[in-house]
ROLUM-425555 format. One record per residue (C-alpha): residue number from 0; x, y negated, z negated. Coordinates in nm, 4 decimals, padded with zeros to 6 digits, m for minus. Layout:
<pts>
<pt i="NUM" c1="X" c2="Y" c3="Z"/>
...
</pts>
This chain:
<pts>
<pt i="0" c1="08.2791" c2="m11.1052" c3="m11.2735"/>
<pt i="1" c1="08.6566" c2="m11.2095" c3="m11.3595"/>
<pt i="2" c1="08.8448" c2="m10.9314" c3="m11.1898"/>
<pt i="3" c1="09.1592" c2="m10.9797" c3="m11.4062"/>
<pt i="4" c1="08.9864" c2="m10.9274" c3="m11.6946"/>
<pt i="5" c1="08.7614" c2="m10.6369" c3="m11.5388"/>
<pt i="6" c1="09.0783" c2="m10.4291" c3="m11.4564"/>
<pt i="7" c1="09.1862" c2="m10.4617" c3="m11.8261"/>
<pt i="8" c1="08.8441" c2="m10.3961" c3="m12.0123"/>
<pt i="9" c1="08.7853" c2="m10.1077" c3="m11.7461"/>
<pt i="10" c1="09.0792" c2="m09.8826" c3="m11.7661"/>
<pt i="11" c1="09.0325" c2="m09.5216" c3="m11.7706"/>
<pt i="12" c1="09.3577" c2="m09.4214" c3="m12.0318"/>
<pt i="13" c1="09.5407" c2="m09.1464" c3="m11.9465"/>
<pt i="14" c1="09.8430" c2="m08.9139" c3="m11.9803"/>
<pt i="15" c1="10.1468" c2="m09.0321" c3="m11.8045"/>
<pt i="16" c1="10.2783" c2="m08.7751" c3="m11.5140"/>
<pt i="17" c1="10.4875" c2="m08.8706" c3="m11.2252"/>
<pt i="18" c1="10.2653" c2="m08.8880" c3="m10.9414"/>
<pt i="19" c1="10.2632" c2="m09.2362" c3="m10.7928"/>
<pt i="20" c1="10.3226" c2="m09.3795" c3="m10.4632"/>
<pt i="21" c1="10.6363" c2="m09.6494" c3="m10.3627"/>
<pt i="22" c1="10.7256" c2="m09.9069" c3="m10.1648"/>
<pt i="23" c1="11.0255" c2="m10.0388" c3="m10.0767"/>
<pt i="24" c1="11.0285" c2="m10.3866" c3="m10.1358"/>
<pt i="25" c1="11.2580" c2="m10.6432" c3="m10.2735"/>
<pt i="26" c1="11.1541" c2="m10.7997" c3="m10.6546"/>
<pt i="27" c1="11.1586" c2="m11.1494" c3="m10.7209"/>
<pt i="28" c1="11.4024" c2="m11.2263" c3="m11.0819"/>
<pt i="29" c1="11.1721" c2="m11.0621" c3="m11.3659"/>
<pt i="30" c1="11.2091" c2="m11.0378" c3="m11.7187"/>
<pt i="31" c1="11.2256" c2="m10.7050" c3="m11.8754"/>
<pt i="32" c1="10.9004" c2="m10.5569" c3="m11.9259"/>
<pt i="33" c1="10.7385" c2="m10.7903" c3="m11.7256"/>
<pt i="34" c1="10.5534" c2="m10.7193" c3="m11.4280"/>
<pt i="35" c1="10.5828" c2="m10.9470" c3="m11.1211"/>
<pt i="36" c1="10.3587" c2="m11.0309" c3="m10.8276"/>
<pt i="37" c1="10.4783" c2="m11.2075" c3="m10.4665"/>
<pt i="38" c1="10.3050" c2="m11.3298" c3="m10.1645"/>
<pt i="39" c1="10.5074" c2="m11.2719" c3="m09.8903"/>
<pt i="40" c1="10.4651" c2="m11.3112" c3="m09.4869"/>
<pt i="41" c1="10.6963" c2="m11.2028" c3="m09.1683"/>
<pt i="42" c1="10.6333" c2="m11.5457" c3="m09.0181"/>
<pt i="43" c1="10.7197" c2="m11.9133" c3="m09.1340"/>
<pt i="44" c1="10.4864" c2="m12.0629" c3="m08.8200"/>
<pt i="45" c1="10.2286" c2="m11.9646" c3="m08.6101"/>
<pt i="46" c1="09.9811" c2="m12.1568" c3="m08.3989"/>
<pt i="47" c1="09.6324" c2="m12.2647" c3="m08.4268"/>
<pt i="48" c1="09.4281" c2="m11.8986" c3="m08.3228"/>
<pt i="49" c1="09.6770" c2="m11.6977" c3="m08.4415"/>
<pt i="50" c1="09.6296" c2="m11.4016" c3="m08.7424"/>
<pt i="51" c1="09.8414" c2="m11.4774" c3="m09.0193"/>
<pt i="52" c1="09.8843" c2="m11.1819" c3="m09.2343"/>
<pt i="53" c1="09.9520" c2="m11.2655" c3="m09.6074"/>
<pt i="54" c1="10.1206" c2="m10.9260" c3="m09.8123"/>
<pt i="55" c1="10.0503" c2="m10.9040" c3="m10.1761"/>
<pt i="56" c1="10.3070" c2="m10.7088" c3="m10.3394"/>
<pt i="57" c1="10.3067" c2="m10.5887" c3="m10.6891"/>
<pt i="58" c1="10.6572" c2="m10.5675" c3="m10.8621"/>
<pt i="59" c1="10.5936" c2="m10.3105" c3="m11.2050"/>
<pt i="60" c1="10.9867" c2="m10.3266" c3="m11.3322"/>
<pt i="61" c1="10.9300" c2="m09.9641" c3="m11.3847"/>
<pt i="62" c1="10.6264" c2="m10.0345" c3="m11.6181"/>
<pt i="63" c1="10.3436" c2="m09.7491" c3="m11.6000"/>
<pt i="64" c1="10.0637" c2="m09.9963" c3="m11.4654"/>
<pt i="65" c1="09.7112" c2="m09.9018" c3="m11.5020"/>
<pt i="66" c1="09.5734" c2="m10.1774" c3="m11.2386"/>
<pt i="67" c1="09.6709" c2="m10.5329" c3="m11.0656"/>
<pt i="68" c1="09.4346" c2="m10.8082" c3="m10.9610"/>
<pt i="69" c1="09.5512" c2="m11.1197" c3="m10.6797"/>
<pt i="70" c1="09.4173" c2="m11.3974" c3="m10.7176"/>
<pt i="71" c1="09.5329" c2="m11.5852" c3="m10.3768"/>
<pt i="72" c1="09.4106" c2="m11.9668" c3="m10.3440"/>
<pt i="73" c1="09.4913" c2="m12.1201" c3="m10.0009"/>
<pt i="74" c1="09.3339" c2="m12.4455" c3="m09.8179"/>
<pt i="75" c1="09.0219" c2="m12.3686" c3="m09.6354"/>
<pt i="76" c1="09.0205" c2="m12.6397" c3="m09.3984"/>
<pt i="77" c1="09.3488" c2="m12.4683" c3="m09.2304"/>
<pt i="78" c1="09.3099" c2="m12.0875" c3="m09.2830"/>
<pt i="79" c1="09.0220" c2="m11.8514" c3="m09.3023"/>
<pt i="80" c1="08.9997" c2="m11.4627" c3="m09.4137"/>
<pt i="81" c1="08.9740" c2="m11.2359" c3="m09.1163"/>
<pt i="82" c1="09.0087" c2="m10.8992" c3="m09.3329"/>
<pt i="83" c1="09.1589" c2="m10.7476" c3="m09.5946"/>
<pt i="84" c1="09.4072" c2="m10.4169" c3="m09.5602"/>
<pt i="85" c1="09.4196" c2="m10.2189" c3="m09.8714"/>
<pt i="86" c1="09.7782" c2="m10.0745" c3="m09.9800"/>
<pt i="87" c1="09.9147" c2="m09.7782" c3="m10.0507"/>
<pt i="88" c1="10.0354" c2="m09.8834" c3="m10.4316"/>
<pt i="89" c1="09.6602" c2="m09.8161" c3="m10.6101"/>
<pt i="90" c1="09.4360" c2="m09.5309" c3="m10.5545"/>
<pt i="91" c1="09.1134" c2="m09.7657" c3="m10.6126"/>
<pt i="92" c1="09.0620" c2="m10.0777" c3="m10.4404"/>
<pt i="93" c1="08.7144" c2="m10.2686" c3="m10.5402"/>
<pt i="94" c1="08.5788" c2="m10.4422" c3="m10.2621"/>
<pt i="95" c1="08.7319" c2="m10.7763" c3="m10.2509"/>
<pt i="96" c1="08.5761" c2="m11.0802" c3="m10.3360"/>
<pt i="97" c1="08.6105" c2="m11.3909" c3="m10.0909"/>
<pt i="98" c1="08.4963" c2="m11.7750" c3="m10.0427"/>
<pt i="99" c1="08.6375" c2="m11.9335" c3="m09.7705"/>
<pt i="100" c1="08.4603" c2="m12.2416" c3="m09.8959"/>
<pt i="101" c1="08.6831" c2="m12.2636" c3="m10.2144"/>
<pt i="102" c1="08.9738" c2="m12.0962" c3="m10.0340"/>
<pt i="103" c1="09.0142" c2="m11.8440" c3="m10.2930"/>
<pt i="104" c1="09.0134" c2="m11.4303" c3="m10.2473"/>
<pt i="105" c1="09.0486" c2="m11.2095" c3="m10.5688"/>
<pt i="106" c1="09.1485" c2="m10.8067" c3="m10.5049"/>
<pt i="107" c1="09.2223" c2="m10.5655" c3="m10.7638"/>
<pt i="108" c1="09.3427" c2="m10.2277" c3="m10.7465"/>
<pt i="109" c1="09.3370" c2="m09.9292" c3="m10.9943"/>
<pt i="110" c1="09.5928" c2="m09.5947" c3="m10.9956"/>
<pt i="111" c1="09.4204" c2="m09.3004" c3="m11.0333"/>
<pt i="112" c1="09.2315" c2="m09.1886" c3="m11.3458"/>
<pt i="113" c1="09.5483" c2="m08.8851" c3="m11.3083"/>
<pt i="114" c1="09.8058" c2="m09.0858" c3="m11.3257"/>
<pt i="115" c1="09.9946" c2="m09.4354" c3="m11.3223"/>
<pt i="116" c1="10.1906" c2="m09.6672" c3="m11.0545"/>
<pt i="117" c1="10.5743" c2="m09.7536" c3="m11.2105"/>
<pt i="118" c1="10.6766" c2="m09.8412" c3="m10.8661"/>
<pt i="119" c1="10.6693" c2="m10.1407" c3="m10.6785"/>
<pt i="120" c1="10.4835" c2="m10.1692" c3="m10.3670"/>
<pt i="121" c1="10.1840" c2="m10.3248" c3="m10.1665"/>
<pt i="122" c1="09.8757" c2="m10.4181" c3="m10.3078"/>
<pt i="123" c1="09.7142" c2="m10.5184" c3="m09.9842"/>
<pt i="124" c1="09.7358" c2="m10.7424" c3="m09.6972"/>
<pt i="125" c1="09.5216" c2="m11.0443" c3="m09.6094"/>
<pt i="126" c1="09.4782" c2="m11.1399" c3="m09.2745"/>
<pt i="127" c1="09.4097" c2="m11.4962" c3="m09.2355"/>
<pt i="128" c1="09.2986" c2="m11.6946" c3="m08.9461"/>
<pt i="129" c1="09.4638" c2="m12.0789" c3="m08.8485"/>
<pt i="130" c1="09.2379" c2="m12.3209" c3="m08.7795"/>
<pt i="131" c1="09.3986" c2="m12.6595" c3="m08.7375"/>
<pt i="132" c1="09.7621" c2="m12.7844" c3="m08.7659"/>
<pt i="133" c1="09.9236" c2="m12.8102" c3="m09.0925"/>
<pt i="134" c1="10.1271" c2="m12.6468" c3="m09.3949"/>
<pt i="135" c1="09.9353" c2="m12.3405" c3="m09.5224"/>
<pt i="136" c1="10.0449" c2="m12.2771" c3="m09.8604"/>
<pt i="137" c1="09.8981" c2="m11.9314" c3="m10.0326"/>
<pt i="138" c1="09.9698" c2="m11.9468" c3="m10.4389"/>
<pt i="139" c1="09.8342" c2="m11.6940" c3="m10.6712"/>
<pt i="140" c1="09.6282" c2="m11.8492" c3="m10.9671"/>
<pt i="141" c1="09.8252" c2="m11.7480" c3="m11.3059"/>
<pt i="142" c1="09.8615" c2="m11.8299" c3="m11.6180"/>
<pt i="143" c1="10.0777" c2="m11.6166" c3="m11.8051"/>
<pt i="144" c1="09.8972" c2="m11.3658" c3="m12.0794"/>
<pt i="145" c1="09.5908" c2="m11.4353" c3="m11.9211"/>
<pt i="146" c1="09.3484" c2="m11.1666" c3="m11.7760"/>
<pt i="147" c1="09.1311" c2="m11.4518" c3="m11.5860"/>
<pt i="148" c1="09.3698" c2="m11.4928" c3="m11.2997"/>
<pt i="149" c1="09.6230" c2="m11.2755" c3="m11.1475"/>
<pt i="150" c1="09.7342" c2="m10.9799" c3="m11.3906"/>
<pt i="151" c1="09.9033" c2="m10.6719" c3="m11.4064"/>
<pt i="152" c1="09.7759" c2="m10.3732" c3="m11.6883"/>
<pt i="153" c1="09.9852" c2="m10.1811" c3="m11.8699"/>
<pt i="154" c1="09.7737" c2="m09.9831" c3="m12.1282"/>
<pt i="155" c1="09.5334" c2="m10.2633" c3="m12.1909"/>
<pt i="156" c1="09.7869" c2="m10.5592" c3="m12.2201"/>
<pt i="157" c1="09.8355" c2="m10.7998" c3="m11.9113"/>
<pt i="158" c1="10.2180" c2="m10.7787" c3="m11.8659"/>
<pt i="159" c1="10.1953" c2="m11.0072" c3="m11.5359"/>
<pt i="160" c1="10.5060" c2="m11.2657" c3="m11.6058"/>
<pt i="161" c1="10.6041" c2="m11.4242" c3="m11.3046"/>
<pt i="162" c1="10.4266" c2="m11.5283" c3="m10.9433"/>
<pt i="163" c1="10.5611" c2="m11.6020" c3="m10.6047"/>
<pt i="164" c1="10.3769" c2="m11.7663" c3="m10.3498"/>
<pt i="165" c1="10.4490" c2="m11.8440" c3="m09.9438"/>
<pt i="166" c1="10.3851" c2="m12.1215" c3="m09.7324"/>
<pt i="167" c1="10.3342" c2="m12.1468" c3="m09.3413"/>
<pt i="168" c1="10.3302" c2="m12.3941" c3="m09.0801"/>
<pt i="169" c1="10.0909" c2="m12.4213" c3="m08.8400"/>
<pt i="170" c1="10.1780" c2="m12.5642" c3="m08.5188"/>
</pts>
């Protein structure tokens, strides 16, 4: 099943209200009425062992977003997923779907059938593992107006316009 395009086909519409949760993060350069999605990470090394947690966080320039799906591809051979923390920023968060063989994890999220997410905030966290020395880099797949990869909803449309990933050394 193609996530992106699940959380777009799948969309329970509804009336706008103001009941949505926030974050306080800082947005990568968007375009107006364009979403944006970043990878981000406290640490720029770690050593071979160690948990490297991996933040997805959702940027909605105010947009009233019906769902998000990450799609995180990473190098298998130096990190593997541990777990997955869901977020605060969606009410619904499909179980996620992982292979370490490929290196690739894809989460979604959905707001509640109530209401809609304008705010930015945290999708979820991925907790990876580092298994041998190297530079780990974590990219989201995207291609933009595509629903296959990483997208953001807004009423049906994929408004997802920019990506930032993160890179770590492992020592």
């Amino acid at each position: 099943m193609i996530w992106g395009a699940n959380v777009l086909k799948h969309i329970n519409w509804r009336k706008l209200d103001k009941n949505h949760q926030t974050a306080a993060v800082s947005p990568p350069l968007t375009q107006p009425n364009q979403a944006a999605m970043q990878l981000t990470t406290a640490q720029s090394t770690t050593s071979v062992g160690q948990l490297v947690p991996v933040t997805i966080i959702v940027h909605t320039s105010g947009l009233p977003t019906d769902g998000a799906t990450a799609v995180i591809q990473y190098d298998p051979k130096l990190v593997s997923v541990q777990n997955v923390v869901a977020g605060p920023l969606y009410k619904d968060l499909p179980k996620p779907l992982i292979d370490d063989k490929l290196g690739k994890i894809t989460l979604s999220g959905l707001a509640d059938v109530k209401s809609y997410v304008s705010t930015n905030g945290i999708l979820s966290t991925v907790n990876f593992t580092a298994k041998t020395k190297g530079i780990a880099n974590f990219m989201l797949a995207f291609t933009k107006g595509s629903s296959r990869e990483s997208a953001v909803a807004v009423q049906g449309k994929q408004m997802l316009g920019s990506v930032t990933g993160t890179t770590i050394t492992i020592k």
